[in-house]
C-alpha positions as CSV (number, residue, x, y, z in Angstrom):
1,X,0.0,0.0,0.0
2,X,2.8,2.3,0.6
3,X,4.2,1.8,-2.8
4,X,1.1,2.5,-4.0
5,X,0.2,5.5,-2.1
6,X,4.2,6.8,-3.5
7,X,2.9,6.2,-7.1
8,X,0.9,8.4,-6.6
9,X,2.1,11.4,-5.1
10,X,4.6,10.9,-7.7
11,X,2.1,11.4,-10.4
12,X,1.0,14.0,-9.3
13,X,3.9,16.1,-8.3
14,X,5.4,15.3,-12.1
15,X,1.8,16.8,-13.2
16,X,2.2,20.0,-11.3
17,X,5.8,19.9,-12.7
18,X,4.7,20.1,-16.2
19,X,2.3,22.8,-15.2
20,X,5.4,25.0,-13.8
21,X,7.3,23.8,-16.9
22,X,4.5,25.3,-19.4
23,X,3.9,28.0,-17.1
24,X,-0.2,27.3,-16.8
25,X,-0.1,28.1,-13.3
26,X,1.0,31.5,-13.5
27,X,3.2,33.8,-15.6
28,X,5.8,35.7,-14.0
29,X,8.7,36.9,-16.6
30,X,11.3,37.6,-13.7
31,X,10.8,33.5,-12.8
32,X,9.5,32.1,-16.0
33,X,13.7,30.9,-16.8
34,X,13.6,29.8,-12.9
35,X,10.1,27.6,-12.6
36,X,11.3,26.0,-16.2
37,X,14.0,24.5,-14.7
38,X,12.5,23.4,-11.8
39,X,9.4,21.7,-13.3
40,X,11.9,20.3,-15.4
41,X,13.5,19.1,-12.8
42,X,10.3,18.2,-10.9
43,X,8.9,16.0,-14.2
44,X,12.0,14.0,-14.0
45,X,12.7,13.2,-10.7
46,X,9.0,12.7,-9.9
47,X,8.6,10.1,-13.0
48,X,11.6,8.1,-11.8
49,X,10.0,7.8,-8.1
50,X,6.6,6.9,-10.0
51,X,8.1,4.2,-12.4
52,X,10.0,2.9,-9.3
53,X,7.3,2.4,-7.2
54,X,4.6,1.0,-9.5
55,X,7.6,-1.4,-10.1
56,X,8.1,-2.0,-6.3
57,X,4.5,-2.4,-5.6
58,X,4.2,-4.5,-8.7
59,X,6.8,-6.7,-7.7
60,X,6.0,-6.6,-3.9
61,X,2.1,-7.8,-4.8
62,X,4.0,-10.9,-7.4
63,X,5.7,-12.5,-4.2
64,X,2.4,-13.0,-2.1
């Protein structure tokens, strides 16, 4: 369930990163070079924690 629960929050924090990346939420042109990089940097890293926990939980639920 935890691995579960991880996928999750990892989906959606790699959403809200591609909403910073686009700039949806809000435009400001002082930090519109600053929130690119970091929902970049947030669709990435969030992605890899998603993938690695649906793998985890996938793998945890195949050895019951």
């Amino acid at each position: 369930m935890l691995w579960v629960g991880n996928a999750i929050v990892g989906a959606f924090l790699a959403l809200h990163g591609g909403l910073m990346y686009f700039g949806v939420v809000g435009y400001d042109a002082q930090l519109s070079a600053l929130s690119m990089r970091a929902g970049a940097l947030l669709v990435v890293t969030s992605s890899m924690l998603t993938v690695f926990s649906v793998w985890k939980a996938r793998s945890t639920a195949a050895s019951r």
